[in-house]
C-alpha atoms as an extended CHARMM CRD file, in Angstrom:
* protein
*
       154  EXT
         1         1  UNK       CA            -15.2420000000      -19.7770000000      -17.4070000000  PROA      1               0.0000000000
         2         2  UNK       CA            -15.3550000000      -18.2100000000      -13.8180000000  PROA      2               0.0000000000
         3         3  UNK       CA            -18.2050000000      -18.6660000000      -11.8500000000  PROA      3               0.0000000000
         4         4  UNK       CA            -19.9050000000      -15.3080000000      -11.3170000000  PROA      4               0.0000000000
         5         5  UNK       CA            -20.7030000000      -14.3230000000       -7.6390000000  PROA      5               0.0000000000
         6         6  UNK       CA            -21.5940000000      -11.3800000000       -5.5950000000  PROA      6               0.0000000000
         7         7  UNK       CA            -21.2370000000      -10.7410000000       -1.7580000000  PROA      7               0.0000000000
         8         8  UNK       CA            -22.3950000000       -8.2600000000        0.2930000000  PROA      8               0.0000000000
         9         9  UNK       CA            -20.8400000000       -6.9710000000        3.4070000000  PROA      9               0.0000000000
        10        10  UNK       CA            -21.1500000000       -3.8720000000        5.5290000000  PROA      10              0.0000000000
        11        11  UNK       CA            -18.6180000000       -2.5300000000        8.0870000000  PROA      11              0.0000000000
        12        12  UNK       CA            -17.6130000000        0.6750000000       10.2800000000  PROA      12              0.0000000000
        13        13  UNK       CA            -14.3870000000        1.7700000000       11.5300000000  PROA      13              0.0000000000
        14        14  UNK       CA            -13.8270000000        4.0480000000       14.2110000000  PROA      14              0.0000000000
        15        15  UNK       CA            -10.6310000000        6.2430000000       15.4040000000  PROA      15              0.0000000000
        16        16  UNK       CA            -10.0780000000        8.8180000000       17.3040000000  PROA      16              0.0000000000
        17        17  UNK       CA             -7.3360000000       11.0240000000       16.5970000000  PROA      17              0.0000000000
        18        18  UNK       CA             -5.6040000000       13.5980000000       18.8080000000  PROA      18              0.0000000000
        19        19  UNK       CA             -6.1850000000       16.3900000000       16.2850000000  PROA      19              0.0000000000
        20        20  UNK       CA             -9.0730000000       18.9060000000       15.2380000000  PROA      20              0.0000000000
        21        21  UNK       CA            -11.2180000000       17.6450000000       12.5960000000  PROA      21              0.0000000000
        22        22  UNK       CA            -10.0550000000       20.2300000000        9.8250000000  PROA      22              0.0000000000
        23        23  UNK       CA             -6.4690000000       18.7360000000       10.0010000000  PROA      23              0.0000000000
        24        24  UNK       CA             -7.9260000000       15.2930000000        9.6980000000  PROA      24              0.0000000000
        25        25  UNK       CA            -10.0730000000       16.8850000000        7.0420000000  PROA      25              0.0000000000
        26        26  UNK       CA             -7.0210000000       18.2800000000        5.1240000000  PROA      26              0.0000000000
        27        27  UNK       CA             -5.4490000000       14.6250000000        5.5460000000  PROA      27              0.0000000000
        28        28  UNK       CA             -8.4210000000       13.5140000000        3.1320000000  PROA      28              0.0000000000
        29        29  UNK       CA             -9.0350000000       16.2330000000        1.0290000000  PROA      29              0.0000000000
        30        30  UNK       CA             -5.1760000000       17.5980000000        0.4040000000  PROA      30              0.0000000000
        31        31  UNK       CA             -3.5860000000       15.4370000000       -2.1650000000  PROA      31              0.0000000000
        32        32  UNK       CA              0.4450000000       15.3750000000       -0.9770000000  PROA      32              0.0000000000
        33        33  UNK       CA             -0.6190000000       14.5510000000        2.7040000000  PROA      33              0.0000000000
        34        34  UNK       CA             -3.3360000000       11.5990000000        1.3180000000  PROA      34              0.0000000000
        35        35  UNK       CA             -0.5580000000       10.2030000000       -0.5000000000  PROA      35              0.0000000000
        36        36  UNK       CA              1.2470000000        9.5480000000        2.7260000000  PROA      36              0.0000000000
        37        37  UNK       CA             -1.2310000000        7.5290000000        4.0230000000  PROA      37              0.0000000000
        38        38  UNK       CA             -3.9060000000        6.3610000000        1.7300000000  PROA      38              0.0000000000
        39        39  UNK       CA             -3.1850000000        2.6330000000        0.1130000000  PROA      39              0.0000000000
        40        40  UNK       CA             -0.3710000000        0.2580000000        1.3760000000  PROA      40              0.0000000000
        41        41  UNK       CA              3.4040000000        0.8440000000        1.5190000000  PROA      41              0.0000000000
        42        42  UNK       CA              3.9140000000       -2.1190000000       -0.4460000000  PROA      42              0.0000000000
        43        43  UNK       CA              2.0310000000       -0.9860000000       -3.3020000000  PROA      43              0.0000000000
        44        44  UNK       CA              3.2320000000        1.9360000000       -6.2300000000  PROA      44              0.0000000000
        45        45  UNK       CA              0.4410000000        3.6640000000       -5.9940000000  PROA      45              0.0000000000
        46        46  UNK       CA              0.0310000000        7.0180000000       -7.9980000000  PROA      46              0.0000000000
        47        47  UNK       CA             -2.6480000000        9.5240000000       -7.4550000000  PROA      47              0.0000000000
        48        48  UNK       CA             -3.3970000000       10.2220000000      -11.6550000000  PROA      48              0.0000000000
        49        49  UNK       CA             -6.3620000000       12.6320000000      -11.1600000000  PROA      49              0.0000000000
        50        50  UNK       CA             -7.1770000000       14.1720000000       -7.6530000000  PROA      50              0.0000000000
        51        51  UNK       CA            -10.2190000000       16.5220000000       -8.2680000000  PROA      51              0.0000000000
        52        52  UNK       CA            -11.8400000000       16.0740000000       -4.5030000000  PROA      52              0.0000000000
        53        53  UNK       CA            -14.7560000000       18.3680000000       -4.7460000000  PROA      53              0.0000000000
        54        54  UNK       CA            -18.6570000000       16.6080000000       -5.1470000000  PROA      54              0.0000000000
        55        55  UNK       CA            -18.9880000000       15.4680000000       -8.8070000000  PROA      55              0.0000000000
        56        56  UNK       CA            -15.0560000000       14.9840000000       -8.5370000000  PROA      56              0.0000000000
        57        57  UNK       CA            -13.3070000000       12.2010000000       -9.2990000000  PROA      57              0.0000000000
        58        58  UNK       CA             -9.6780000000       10.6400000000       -8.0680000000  PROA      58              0.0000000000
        59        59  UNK       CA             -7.9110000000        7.8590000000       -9.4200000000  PROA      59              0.0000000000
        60        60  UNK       CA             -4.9670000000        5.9200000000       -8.5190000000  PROA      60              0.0000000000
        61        61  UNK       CA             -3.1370000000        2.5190000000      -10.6490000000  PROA      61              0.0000000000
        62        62  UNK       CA             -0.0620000000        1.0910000000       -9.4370000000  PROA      62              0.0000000000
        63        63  UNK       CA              1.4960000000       -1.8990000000       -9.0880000000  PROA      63              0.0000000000
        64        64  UNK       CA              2.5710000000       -4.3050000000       -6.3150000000  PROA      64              0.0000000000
        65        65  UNK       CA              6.2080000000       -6.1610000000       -6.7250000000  PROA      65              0.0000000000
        66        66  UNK       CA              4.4680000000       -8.8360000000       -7.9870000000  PROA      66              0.0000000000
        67        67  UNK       CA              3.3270000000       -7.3640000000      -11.2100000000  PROA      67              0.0000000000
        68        68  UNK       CA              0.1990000000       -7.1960000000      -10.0730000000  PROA      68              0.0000000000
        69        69  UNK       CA             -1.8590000000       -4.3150000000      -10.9560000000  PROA      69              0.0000000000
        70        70  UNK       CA             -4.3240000000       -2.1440000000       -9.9620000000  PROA      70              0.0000000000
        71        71  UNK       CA             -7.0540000000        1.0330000000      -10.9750000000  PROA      71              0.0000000000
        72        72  UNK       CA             -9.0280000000        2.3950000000       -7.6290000000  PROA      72              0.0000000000
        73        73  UNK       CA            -11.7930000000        5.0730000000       -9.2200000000  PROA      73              0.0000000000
        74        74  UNK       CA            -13.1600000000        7.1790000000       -6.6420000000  PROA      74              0.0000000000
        75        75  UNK       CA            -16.5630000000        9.5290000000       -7.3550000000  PROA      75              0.0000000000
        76        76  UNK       CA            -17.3350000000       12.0150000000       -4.6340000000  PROA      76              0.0000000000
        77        77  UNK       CA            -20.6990000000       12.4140000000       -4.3480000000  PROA      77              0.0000000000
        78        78  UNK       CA            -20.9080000000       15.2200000000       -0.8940000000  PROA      78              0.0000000000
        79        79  UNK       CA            -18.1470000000       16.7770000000        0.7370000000  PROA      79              0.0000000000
        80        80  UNK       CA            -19.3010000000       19.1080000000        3.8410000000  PROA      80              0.0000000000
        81        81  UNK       CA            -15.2290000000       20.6340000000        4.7920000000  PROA      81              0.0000000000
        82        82  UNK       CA            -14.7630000000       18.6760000000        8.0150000000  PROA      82              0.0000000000
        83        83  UNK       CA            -17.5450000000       16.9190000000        8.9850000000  PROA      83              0.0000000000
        84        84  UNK       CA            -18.3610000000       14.6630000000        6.1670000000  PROA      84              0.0000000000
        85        85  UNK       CA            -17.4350000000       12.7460000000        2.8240000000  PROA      85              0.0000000000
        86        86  UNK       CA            -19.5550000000       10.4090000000        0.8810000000  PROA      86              0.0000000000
        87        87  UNK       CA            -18.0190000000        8.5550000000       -2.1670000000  PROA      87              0.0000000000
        88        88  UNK       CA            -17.7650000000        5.3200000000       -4.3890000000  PROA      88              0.0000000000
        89        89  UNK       CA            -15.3240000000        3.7890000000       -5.6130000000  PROA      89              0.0000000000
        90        90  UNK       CA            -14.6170000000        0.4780000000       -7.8420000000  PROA      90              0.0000000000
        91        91  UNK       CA            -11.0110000000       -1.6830000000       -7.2110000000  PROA      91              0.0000000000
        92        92  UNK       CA             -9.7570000000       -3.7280000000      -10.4480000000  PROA      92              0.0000000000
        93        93  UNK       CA             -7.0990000000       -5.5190000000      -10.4770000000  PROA      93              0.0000000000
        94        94  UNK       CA             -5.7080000000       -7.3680000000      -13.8670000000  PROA      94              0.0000000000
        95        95  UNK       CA             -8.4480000000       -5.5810000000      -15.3110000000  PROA      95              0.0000000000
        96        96  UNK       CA            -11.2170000000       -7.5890000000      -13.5420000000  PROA      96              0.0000000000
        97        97  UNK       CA            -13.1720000000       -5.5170000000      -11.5190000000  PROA      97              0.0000000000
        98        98  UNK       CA            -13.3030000000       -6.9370000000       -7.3980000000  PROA      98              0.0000000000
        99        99  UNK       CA            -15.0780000000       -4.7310000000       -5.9510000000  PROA      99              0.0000000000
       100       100  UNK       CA            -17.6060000000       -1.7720000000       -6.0730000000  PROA      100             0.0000000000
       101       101  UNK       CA            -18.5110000000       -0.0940000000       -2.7440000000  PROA      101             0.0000000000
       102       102  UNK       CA            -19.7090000000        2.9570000000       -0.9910000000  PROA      102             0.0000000000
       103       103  UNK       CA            -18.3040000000        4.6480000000        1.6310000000  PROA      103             0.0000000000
       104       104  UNK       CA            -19.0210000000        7.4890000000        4.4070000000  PROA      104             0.0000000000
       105       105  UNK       CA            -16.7280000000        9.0430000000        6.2960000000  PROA      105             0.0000000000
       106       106  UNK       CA            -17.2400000000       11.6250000000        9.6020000000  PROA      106             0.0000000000
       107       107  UNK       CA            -15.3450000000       13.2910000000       11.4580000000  PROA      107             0.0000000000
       108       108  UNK       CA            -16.5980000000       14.3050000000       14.8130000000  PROA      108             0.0000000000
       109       109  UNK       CA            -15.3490000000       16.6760000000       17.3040000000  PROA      109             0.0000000000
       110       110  UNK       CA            -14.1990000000       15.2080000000       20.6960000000  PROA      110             0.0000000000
       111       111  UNK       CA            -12.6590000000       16.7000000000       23.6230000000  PROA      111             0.0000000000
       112       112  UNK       CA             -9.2230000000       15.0340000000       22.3070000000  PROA      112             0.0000000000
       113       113  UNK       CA             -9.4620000000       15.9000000000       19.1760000000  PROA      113             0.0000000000
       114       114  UNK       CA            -11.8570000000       14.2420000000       16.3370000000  PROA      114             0.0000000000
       115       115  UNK       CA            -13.7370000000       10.7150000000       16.2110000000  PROA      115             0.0000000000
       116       116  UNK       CA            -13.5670000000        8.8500000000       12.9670000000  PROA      116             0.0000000000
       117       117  UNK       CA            -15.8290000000        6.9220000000       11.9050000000  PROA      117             0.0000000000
       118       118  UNK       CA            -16.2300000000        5.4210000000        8.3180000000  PROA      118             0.0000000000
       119       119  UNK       CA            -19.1810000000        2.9120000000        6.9600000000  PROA      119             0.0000000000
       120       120  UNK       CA            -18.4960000000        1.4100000000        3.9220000000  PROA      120             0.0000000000
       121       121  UNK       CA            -21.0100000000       -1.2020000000        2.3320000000  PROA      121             0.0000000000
       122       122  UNK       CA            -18.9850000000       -3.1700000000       -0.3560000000  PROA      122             0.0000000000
       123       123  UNK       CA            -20.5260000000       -5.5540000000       -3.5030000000  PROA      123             0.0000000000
       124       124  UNK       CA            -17.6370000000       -7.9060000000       -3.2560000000  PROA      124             0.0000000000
       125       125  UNK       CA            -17.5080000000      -10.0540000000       -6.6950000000  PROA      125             0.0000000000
       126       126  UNK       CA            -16.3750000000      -13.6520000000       -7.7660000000  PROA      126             0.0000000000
       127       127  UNK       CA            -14.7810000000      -13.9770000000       -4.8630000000  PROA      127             0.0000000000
       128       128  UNK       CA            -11.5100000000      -12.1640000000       -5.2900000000  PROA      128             0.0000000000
       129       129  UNK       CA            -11.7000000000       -9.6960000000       -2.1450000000  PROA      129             0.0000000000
       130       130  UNK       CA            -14.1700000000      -10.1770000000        1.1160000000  PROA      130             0.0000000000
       131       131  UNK       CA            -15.9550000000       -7.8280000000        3.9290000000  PROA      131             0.0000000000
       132       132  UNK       CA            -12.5930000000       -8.7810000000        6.8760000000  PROA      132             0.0000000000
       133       133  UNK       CA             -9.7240000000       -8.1130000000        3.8990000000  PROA      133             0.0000000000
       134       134  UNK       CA            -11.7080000000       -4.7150000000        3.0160000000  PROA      134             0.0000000000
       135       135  UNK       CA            -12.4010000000       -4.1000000000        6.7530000000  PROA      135             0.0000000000
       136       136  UNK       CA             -8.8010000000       -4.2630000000        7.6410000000  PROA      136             0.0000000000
       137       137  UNK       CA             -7.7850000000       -2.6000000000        5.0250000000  PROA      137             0.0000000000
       138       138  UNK       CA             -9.3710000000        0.3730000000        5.8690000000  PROA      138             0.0000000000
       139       139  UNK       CA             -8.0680000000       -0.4180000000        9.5650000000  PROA      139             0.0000000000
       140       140  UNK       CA             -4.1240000000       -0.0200000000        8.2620000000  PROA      140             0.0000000000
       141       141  UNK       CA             -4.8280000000        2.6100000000        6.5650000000  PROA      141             0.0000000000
       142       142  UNK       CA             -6.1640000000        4.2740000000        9.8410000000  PROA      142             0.0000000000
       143       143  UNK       CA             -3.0300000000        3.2750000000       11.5330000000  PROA      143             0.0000000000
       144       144  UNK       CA             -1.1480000000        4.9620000000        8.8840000000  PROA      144             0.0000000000
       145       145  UNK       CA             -3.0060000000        8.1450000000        9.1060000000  PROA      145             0.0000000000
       146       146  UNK       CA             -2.6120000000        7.9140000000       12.9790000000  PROA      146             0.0000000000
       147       147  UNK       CA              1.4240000000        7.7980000000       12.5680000000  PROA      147             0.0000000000
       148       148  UNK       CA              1.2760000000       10.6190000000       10.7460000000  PROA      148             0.0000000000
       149       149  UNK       CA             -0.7720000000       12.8380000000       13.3390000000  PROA      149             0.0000000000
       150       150  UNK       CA              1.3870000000       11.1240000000       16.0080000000  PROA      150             0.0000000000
       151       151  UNK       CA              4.3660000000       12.8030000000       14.2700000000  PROA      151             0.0000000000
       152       152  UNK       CA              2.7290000000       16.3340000000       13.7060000000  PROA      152             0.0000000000
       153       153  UNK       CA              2.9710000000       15.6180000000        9.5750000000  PROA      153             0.0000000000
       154       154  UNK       CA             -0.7900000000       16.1110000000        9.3200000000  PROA      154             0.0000000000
């Protein structure tokens, strides 16, 4: 049998981006631009529901070269159009659930452009994922997002 554990971890990322908040907005809350960025490369990940509204739900299964593979089920809970998203979401992979966590994102005017910053607290269980894999995670996935304002696609 596995042994059962549970760890906590809490962690915020910030970016700024050299764009207005409503086109980082639409680079969360449009479907064919999140696609670009959201996830990792290396993974087939498919967006199978995409209803991004509070109450709404998105999920996304794929799989990674490997065979491994993978559900993500996101629940919006408030969306305020750009300034701010709250959600959960749950990661299984194999069909045993890793992780459950809940996650805040803002996005802030600047002179620039628009500060990003996302909090995520994360119930990280039997040890299959920690707080640094999901923190830099989220970090590539900001990089991502980045190259994709950096090249005018968002």
């Amino acid at each position: 049998m596995t042994e059962r554990s549970i760890a906590h971890g809490s962690f915020t990322v910030e970016r700024s981006f050299k764009a207005a908040p409503a086109r980082i907005f639409a680079a969360w809350s449009d479907p064919a631009i999140k696609g670009k960025w959201y996830g990792d490369p290396e993974k087939d990940s498919v967006a199978q529901e995409f209803d991004f509204r509070p109450g709404g739900r998105e999920l996304r299964a794929g799989e990674i070269s490997d065979g491994t593979r993978y559900n993500l089920d996101i629940r919006y809970y408030d969306i305020v159009p750009d300034e701010r998203i709250v959600y959960a979401y749950e990661v299984v992979i194999n069909g045993n659930r890793i992780s459950v966590s809940v996650a805040t994102v803002e996005f802030r005017p600047e002179a620039e452009g628009t500060r990003l910053l996302i909090a995520e607290h994360g119930a990280f269980l039997d040890g299959h994922e920690n707080l640094e894999e999901r923190r830099g995670g989220t970090m590539f996935t900001m990089i991502r997002l980045a190259a994709l304002v950096d090249a005018g696609a968002v």
